[in-house]
C-alpha positions as CSV (number, residue, x, y, z in Angstrom):
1,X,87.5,102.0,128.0
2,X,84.7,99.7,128.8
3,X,84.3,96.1,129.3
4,X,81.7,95.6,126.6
5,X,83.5,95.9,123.0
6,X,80.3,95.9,121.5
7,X,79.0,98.7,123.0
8,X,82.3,100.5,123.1
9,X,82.9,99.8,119.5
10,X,78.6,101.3,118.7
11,X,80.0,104.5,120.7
12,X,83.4,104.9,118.7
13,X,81.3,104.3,115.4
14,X,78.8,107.0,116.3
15,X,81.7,109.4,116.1
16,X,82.7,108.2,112.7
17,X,80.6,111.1,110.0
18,X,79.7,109.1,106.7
19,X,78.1,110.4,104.0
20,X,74.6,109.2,102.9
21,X,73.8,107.3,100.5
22,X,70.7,105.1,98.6
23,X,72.1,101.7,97.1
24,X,69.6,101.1,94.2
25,X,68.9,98.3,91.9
26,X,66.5,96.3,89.7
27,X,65.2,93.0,89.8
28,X,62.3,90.8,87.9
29,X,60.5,94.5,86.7
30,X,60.7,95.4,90.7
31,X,63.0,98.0,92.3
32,X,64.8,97.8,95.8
33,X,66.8,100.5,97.6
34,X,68.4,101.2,101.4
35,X,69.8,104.0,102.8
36,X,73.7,103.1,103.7
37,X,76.5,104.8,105.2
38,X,79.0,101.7,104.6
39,X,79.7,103.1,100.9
40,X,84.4,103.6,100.5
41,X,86.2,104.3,97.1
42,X,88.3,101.3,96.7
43,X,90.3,102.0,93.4
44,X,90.7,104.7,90.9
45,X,92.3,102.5,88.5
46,X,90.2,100.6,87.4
47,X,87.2,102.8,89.2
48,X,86.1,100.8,91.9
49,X,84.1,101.3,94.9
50,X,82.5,98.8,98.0
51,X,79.6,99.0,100.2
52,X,78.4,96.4,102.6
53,X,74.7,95.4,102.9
54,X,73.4,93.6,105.5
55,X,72.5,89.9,104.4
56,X,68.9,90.2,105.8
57,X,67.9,93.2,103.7
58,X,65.2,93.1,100.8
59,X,67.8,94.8,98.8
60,X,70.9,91.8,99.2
61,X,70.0,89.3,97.0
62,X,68.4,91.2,94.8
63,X,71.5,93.1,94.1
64,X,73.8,90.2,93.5
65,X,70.9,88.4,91.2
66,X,71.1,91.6,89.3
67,X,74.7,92.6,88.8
68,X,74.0,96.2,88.6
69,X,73.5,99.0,91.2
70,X,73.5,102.3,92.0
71,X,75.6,104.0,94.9
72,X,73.3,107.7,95.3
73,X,75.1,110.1,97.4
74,X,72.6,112.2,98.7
75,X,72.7,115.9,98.7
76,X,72.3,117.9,101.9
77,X,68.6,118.9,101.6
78,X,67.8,115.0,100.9
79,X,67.4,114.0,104.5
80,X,63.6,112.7,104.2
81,X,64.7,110.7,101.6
82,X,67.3,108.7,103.4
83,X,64.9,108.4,106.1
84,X,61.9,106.9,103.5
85,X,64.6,104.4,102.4
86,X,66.2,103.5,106.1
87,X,62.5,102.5,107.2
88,X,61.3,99.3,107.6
89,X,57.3,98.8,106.5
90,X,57.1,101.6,103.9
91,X,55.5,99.5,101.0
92,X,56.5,101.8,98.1
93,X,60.1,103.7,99.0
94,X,60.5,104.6,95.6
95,X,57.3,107.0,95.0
96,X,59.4,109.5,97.1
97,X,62.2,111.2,95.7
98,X,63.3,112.1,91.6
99,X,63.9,108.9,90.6
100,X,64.9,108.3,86.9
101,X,66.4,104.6,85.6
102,X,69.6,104.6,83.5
103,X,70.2,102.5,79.8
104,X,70.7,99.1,82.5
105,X,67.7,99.5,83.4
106,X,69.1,101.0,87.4
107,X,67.2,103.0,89.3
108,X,69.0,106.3,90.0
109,X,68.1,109.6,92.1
110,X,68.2,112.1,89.2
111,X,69.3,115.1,92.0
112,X,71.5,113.6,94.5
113,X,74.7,114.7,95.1
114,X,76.3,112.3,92.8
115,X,75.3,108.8,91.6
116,X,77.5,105.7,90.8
117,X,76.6,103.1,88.9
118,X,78.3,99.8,89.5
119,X,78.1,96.3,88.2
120,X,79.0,93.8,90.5
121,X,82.5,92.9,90.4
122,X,83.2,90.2,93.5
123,X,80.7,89.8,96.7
124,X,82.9,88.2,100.3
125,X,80.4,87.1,102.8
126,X,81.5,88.4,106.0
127,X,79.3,87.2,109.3
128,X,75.9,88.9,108.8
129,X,76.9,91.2,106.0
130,X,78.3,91.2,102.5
131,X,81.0,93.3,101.0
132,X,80.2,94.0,97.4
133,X,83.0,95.4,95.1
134,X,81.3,97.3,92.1
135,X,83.2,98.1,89.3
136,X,81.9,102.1,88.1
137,X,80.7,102.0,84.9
138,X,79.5,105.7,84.7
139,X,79.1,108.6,87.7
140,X,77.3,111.4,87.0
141,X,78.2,114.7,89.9
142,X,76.1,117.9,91.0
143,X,78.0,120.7,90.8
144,X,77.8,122.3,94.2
145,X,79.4,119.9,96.6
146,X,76.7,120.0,100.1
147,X,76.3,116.3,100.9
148,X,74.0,114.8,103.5
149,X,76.1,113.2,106.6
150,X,75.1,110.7,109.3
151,X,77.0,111.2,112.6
152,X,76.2,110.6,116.0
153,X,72.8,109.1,115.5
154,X,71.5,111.7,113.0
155,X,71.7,113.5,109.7
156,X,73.7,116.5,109.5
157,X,74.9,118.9,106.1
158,X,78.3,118.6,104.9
159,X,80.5,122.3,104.8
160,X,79.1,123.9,102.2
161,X,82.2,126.5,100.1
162,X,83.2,129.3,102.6
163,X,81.5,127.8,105.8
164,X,83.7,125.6,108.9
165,X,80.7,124.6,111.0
166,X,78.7,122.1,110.9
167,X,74.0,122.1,111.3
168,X,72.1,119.0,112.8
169,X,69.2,118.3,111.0
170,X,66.8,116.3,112.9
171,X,67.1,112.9,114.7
């Protein structure tokens, strides 16, 4: 092990595959989306989930102001997508993709892999970031299970049915 924990702690992460995702909400008539990896099933009963969003983002406050949000786990052939909505700059995220909003008025991809819909529950401030607990107030699930992972510094595709390995997808 190293003598920088930081740094040894950035390598160990890397190692860690997550699935992809797009937190989504609404706000005063505008929309706001990230792309997010910090996204864990907290409870089935009641359905409950967390993800943590850096306090600095456009999307934080606009989440907690709204109470509502969408966790969209991305399906394996939406890579450009999480790239669009992990880019700083890009002025309107949400003309990419097939977005769709729900009866709350929450912006949802209409083909990921599955979406979540959330209202927020409890938010714990923690350093730079916040842990938001949403409880699940609907989740809607493609059938075929191929989800788009983040490991090592890039997107990869989940095992698909019948297949043990593995594809990188780009960097």
């Amino acid at each position: 092990m190293g003598d920088a924990p930081e740094s040894d702690f950035r390598k160990a992460m890397r190692t860690l595959a997550s699935a992809v995702s797009i937190v989504s909400t609404a706000h005063d008539n505008r929309r706001f989306g990230m792309t997010a990896t910090a996204v864990c099933s907290l409870s089935m009963q009641p359905p409950t989930l967390l993800v943590c969003v850096n306090q600095s983002t456009s999307l934080h406050n606009p989440l907690l102001n709204a109470g509502r949000f969408c966790i969209n786990i991305l399906h394996a052939d939406q890579d450009e997508l999480a790239r669009t909505f992990g880019q700083k700059g890009i002025e309107d995220r949400f003309a990419s993709g097939n977005w769709q909003v729900d009866d709350r008025g929450v912006p949802f991809v209409a083909d990921a892999q599955a979406s979540v819909f959330c209202t927020v529950e409890e938010t714990y401030g923690h350093r730079t970031h916040s842990i938001v607990v949403g409880a699940v107030y609907r989740a809607a699930v493609r059938e075929a299970v191929h989800p788009l992972l983040y490991q090592d510094g890039r997107y990869t595709v989940g095992l698909a049915e019948g297949v043990d390995w593995v594809i990188p997808i780009g960097h």
